[in-house]
Structures are given as C-alpha cells and as structure tokens.
N, C-alpha and C positions, 0 to 999 in steps of 0.2 A: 540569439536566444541565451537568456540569462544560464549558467551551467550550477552544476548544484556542489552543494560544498564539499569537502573531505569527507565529515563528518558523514554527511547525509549519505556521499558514498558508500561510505565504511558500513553503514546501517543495513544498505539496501544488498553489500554480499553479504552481509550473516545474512540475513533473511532468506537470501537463496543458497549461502550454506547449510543452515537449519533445517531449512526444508529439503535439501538432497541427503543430510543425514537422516530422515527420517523417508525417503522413498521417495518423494514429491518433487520435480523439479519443472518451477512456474516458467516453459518453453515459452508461452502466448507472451509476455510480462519481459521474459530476456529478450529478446525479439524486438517488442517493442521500445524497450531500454537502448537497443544497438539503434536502433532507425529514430527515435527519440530523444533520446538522453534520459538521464534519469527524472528530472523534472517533468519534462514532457512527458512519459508512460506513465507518471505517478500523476499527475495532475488527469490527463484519460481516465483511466483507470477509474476513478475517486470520480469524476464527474458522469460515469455514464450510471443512467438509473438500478441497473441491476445491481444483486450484490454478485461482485463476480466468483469461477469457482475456486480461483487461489485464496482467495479472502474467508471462503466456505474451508478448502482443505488446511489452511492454517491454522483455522478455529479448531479444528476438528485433532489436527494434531495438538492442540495447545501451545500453539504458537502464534494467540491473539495478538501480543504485544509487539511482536514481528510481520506485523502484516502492512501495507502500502498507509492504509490507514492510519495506527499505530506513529509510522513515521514522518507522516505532516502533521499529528500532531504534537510529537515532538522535536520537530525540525518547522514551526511553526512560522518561524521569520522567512523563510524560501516560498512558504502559497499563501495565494494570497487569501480575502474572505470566503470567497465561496469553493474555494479545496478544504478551508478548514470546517466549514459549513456540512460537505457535503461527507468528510471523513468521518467528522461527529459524530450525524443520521446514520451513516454504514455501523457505527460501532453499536449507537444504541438499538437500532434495528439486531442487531446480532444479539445484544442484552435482551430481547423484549421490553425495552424503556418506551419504546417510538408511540406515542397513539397515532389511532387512526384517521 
C-alpha cells in the first residue's frame, strides 16, 4: 500500500491537533488511520456517501480547511480521481453548491 507523504502527515496531526484544542477528538478517523494508514482512512472516509460527523464537527468549529476533505484536496497528487471527486461533492454539499 502506497504510504502517504510527510507532508500529508503533517496535515492530517494539526487536524487532530486542532480539533483536540477545541474539544473534539476524531477517535472513529484515529482508529481507522492506526488499522489503515493515513491514505487508507482518508480515501474511506471521502468515499462513503454520508457526510461523516468529524467533517460535520469541524465545519461547525470552523475548521473546514482542516478537515479529511480539505486535505485530498490539497495533497491532490496522493488520490486519485474519484477521492478528489468525491472530496469536492462533500465540500460543496457543506457550501449548499451541490444540486439536486
């Protein structure tokens, strides 16, 4: 299994730093990162239809930009079309961009 960069690392502890500074700490998401890797839970994650609720309590703290989402796609070269596809739809769904 392909492993994910420094960078992308680096990304994905603020984001669970961030969000334990503010109360929230994404247990389901760490979990799946140990039994996964980071690619793997992040690519999950992004591909299952719901929007999950770390993606809900990040928005809600305002911490859209740090959310699983967020970083495919900024870290765009590590998934491939259909994680950056489906990060997309999560974010504008969260915007109300998405039609119906």
């Amino acid at each position: 299994m392909k492993e994910a960069s420094p960078e992308l690392e680096a990304f994905v502890d603020e984001l669970i730093r961030l969000g334990s500074e503010r109360d929230y700490r994404p247990t389901i998401f760490i979990g799946m990162r140990d039994r996964h890797g980071t690619l793997g839970a992040m690519k999950r994650l992004v591909r299952s239809g719901d929007i999950q609720s770390g993606f809900q309590r990040l928005s809600e703290l305002g911490l859209q930009e740090h959310t699983v989402e967020a970083g495919i796609l900024k870290f765009r070269s590590e998934f491939d079309k259909a994680d950056i596809e489906c990060a997309e739809w999560r974010l504008k769904q969260a915007r109300g961009e998405a039609s119906a």
